[in-house]
PAZAMAR-847777 format. One record per residue (C-alpha): y, z negated, x negated; residue number from 1; residue in one letter. Coordinates in steps of 0.05 Angstrom, whole numbers, plus 32768, in hexadecimal, padded with zeros to 4 digits. Each point is the difference from the previous one (the first is absolute). Last residue first. Example, Ala and Ser with C-alpha at 12.3 -4.5 7.8 and 13.67 -1.06 7.14 Angstrom:
BEGIN
NODE     py     pz     px   pos   code
NODE   7FEB   7F71   7EEF     2      S
NODE   7FBB   7FF3   801B     1      A
***
This chain:
BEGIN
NODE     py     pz     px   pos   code
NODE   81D8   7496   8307   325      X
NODE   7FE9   7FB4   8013   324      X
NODE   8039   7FF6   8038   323      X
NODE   7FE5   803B   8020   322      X
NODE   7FC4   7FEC   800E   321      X
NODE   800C   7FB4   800B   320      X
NODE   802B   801D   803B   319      X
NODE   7FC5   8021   8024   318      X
NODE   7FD2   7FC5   800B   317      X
NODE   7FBC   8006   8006   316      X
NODE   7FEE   8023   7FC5   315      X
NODE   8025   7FEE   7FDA   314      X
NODE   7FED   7FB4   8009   313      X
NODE   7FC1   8019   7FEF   312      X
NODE   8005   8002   7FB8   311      X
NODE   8025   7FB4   7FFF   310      X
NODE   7FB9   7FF1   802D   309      X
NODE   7FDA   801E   7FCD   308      X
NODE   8019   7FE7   7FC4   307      X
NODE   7FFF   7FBC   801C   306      X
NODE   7FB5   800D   800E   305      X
NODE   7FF0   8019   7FBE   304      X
NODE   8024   7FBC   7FE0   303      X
NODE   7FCD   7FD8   802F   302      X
NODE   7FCA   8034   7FE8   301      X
NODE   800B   7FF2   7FB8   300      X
NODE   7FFB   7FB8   800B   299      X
NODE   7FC1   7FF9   802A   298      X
NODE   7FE5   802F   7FC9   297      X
NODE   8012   7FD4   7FCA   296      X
NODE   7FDF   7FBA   8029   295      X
NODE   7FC8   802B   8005   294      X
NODE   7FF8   8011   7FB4   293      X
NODE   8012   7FB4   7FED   292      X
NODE   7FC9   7FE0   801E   291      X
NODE   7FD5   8032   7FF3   290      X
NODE   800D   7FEC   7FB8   289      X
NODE   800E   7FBF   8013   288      X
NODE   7FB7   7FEC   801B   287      X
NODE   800E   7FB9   8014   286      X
NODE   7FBE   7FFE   8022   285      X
NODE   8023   7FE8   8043   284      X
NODE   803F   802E   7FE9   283      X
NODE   7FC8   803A   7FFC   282      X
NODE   7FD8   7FF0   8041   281      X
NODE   803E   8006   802A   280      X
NODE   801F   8037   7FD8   279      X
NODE   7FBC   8029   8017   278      X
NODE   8001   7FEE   803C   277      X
NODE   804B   801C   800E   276      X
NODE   7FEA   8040   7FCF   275      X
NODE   7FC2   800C   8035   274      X
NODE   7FBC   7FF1   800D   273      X
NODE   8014   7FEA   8049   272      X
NODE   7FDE   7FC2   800B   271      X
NODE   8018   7FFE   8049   270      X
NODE   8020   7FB1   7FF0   269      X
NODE   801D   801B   7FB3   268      X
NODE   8010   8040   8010   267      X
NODE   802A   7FEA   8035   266      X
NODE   8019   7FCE   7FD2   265      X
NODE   8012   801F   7FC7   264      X
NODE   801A   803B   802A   263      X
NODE   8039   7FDA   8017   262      X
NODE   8024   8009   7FB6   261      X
NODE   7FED   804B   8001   260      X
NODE   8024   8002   803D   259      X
NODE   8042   7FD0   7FE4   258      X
NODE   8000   8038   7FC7   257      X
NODE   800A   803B   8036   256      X
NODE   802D   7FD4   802A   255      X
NODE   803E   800C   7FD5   254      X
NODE   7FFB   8048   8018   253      X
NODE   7FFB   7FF8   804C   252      X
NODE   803E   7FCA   7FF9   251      X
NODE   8030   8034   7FE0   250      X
NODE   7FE3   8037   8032   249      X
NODE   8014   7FD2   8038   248      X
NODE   8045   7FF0   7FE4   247      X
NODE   800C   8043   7FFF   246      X
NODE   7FDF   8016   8044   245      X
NODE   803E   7FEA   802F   244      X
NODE   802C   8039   7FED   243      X
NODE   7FCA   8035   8015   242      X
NODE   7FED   7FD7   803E   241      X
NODE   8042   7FFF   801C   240      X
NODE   8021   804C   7FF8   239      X
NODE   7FC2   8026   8015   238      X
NODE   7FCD   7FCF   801F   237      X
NODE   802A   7FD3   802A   236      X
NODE   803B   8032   800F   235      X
NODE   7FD3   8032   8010   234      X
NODE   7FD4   7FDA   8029   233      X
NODE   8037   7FE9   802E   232      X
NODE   801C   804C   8007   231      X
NODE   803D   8013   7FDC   230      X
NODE   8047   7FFE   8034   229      X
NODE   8032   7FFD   7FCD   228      X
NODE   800F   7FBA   8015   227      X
NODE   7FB3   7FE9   7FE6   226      X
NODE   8011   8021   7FC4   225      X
NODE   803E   7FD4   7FF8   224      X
NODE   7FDA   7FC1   800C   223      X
NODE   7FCC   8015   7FCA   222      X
NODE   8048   800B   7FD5   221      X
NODE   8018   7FBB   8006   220      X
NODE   7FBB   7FD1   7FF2   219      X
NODE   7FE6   7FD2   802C   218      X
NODE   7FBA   803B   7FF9   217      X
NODE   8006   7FF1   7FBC   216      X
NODE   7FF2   7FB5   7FFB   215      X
NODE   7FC4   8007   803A   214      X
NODE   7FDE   802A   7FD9   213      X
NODE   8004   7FDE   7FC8   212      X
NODE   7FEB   7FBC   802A   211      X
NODE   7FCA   8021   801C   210      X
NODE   7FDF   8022   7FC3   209      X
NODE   7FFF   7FC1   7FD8   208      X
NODE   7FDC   7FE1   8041   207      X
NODE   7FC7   8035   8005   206      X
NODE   8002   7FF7   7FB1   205      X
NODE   7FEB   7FB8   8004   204      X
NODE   7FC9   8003   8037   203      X
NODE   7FDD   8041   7FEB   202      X
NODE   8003   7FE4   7FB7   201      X
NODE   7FD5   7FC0   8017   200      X
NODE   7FCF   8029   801F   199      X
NODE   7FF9   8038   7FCC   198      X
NODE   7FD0   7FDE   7FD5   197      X
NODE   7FDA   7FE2   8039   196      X
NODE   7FF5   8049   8018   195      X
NODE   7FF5   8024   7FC6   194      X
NODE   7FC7   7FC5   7FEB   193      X
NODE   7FE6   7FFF   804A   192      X
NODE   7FF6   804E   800B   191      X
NODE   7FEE   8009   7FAF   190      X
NODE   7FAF   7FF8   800C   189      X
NODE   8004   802A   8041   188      X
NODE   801D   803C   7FE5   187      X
NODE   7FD8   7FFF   7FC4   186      X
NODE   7FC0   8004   802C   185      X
NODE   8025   8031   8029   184      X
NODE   8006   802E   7FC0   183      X
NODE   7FB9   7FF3   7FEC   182      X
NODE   7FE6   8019   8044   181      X
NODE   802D   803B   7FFA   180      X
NODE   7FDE   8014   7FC1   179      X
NODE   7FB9   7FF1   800C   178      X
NODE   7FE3   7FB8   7FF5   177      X
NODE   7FC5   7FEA   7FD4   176      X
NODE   8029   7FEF   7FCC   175      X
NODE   8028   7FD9   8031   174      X
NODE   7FC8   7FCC   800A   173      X
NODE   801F   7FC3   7FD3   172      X
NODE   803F   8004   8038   171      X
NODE   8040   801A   7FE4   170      X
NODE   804A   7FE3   7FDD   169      X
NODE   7FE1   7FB6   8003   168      X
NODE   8002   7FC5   8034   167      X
NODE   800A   7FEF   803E   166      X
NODE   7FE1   8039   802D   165      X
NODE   801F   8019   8044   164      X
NODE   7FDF   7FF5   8044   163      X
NODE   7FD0   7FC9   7FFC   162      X
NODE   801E   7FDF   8038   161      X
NODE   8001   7FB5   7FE6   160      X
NODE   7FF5   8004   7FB3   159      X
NODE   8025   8043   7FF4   158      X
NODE   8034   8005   802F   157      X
NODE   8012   7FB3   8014   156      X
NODE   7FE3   7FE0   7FC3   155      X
NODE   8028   8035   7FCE   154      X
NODE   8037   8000   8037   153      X
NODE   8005   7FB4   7FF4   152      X
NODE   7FF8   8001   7FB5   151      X
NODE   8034   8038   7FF2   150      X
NODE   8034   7FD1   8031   149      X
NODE   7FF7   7FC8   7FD6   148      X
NODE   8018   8027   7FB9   147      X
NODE   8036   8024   802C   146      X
NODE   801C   7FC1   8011   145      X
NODE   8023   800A   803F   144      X
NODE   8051   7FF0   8004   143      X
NODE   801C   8040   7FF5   142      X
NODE   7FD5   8025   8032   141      X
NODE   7FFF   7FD1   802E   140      X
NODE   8051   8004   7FFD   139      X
NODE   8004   8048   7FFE   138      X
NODE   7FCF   8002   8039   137      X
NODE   8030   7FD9   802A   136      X
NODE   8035   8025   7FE9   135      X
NODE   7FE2   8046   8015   134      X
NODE   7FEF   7FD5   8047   133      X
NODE   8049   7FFA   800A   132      X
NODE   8010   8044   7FE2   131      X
NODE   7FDB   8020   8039   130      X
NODE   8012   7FCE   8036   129      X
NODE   8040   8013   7FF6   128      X
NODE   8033   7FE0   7FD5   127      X
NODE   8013   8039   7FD3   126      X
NODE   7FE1   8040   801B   125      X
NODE   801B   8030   7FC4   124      X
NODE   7FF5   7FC9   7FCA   123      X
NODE   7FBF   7FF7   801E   122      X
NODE   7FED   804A   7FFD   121      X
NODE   8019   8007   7FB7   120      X
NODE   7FD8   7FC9   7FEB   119      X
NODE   7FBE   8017   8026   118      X
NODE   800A   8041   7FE5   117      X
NODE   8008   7FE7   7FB7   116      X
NODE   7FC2   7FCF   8005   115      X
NODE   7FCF   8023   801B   114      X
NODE   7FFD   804A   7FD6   113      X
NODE   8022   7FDF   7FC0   112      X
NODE   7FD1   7FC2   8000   111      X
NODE   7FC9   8027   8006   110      X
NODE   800C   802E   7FC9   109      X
NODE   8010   7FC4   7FD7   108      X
NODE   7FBF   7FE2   8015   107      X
NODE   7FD9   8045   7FEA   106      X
NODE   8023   8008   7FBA   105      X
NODE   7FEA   7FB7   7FF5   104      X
NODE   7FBE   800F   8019   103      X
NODE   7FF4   8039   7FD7   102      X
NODE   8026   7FE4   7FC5   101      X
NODE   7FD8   7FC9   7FFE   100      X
NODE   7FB9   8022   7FFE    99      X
NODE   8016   803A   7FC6    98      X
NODE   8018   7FC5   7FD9    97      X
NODE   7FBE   7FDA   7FF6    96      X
NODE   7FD8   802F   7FCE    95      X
NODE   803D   8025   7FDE    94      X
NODE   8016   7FA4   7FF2    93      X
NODE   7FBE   7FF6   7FE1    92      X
NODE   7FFE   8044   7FD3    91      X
NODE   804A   7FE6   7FF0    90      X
NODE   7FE7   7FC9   7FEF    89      X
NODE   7FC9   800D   7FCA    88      X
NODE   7FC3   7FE3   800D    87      X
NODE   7FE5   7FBB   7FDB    86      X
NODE   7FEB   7FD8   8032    85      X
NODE   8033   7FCD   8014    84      X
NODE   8029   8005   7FC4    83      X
NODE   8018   8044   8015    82      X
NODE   8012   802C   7FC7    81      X
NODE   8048   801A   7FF9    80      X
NODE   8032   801D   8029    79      X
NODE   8005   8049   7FE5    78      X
NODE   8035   802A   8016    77      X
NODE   800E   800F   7FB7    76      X
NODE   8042   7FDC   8009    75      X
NODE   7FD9   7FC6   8019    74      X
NODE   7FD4   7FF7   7FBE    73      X
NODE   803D   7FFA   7FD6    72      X
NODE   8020   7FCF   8031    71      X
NODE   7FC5   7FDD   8004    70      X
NODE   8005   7FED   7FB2    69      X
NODE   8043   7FF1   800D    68      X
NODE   7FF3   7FD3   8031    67      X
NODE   7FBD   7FDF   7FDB    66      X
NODE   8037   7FFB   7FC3    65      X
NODE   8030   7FD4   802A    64      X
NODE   7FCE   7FDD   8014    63      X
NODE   7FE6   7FE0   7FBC    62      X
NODE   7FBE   8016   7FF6    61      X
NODE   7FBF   7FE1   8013    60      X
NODE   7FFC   801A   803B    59      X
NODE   7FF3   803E   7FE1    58      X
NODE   7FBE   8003   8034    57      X
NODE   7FC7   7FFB   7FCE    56      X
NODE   8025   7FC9   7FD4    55      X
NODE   800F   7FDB   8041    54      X
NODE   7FB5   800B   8006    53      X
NODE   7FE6   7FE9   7FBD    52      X
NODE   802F   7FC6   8003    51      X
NODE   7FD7   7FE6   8040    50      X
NODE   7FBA   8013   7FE7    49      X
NODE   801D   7FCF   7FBF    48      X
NODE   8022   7FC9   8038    47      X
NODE   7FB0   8002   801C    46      X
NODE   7FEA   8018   803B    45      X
NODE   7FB7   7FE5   800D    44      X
NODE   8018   7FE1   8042    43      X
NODE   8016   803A   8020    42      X
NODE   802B   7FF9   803F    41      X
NODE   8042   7FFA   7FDF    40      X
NODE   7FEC   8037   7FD1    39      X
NODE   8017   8045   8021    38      X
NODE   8040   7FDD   8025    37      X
NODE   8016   7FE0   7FBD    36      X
NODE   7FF7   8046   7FD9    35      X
NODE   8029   8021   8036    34      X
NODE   8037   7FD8   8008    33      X
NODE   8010   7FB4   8025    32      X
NODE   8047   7FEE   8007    31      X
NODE   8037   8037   8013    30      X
NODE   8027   8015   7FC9    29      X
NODE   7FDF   803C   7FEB    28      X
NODE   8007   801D   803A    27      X
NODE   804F   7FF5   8004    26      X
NODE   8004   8018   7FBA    25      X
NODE   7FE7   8041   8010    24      X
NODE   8023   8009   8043    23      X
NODE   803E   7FF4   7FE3    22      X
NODE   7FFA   802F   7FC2    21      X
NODE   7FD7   8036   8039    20      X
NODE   8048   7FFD   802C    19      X
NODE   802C   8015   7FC5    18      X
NODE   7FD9   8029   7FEA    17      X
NODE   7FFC   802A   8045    16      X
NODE   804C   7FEF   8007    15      X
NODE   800F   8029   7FBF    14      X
NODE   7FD4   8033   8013    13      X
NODE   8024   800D   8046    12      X
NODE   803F   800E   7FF0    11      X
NODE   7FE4   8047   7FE3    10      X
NODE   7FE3   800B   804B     9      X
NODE   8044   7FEF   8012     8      X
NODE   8026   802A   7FE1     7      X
NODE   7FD1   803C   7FFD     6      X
NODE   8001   7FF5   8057     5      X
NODE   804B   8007   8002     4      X
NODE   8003   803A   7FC4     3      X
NODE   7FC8   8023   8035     2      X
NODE   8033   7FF0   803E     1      X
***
């Protein structure tokens, strides 16, 4: 298992390169950059304030030496200088992260504790009412907009009732709150953003769990332990369940990146001062330094969450365990 995980953690640099070259040029190549969005609006700019900033940036160098002159800088685990205002982006991206990967963490928690039951339970009950009104949900749940469904409960909950704030991490008073008074402030300011982030993930991995469950439980040997005489829930949650979970876990860690992807809008609508925001307002400022350092971290944690679903296919199957030693 350790030579397994060396393996592919040593795979992984290549494809980290590999994936930064492409992103790179693809930033580069789409119209409009950061001394053009700076000076659009400013009458006085003239082509010489204009040369001066390319000049500023190292825009002014072929891109093939900008790469490799981020290259050097990324090895260091340094991003660069934001063009925005001058910090350093990985003091920019420290700031925001913490904020995502709370409620990212959270969702996928959520998703796990609601959707994986609810699968298995359908798959179990198939054409009840049960997995009848699962589908339905599946299908809202598929079909919604997550975008227009944020504004509704914001009107609905916030505007309407007054019950749960719509924007912001905590209220402009929580300096003047105790501990557990700042902890339900929190609570309440992430209810809709967890929520609405898990919605959509509720609904697809409820029906991913279903229809692996429902796969092995047609199987040979799940009919044999029901001739031995095992117990329904034995069967279900013993031999079934186990098997069924691989292509689950496989799905669970691809979603990690697709998360961080739905958090630009979340964070966006609650104004969430987060890394989702804050790619928002850098590819509207065409900031490619930070840019660049979130689009890197979206790519090392999609790799990270292969690695971690191969890892815990080990865990929940047997049989990879013993093939691997």
């Amino acid at each position: 298992m350790t030579a397994y995980i060396l393996r592919r953690l040593l795979m992984m640099v290549p494809l980290i390169f590999g994936i930064t070259l492409i992103t790179f040029i693809v930033i580069h190549l789409a119209p409009g950059g950061p001394v053009e969005v700076e000076t659009e609006m400013s009458l006085k700019a003239t082509a010489q304030a204009r040369d001066n900033l390319k000049r500023l940036y190292g825009l002014d160098k072929p891109l093939h030496v900008q790469y490799i002159e981020w290259v050097k800088r990324f090895v260091k685990l340094d991003f660069g200088v934001s063009f925005v205002d001058g910090k350093k982006v990985t003091d920019k991206i420290r700031e925001s992260v913490g904020v995502t990967l709370i409620i990212n963490l959270l969702s996928l928690m959520l998703i796990v504790i609601i959707a994986v039951p609810v699968g298995i339970l359908s798959a179990v009950k198939q054409y009840s009412l049960f997995d009848k009104i699962v589908t339905v949900f599946v299908f809202i749940g598929f079909s919604t907009p997550t975008f227009w469904l944020a504004l509704i409960m914001m009107i609905l909950f916030g505007v309407t009732l007054g019950l749960l704030p719509i924007s912001g991490i905590q209220s402009i008073d929580v300096s003047g709150m105790g501990s557990l008074g700042r902890l339900w402030d929190w609570t309440r300011h992430l209810i809709m953003p967890v929520g609405l982030s898990a919605f959509g993930g509720i609904a697809g991995f409820s029906r991913y769990s279903r229809s692996s469950v429902l796969e092995v439980i047609r199987q040979d040997y799940i009919r044999t332990a029901r001739a031995k005489g095992l117990k329904e829930t034995e069967v279900i949650f013993r031999h079934a369940v186990r098997n069924a979970l691989l292509p689950i876990v496989t799905i669970l860690g691809l979603s990690v990146p697709g998360l961080i992807g739905g958090a630009v809008i979340f964070e966006t609508i609650f104004a969430i001062p987060g890394m989702g925001r804050l790619f928002y307002s850098s590819t509207m400022s065409r900031d490619y330094p930070t840019i660049m350092g979130i689009l890197v971290i979206g790519a090392i944690l999609t790799l990270l969450g292969n690695l971690i679903a191969d890892i815990s296919y080990a865990f929940v199957d047997p049989r990879i365990r013993v093939q691997q030693k």
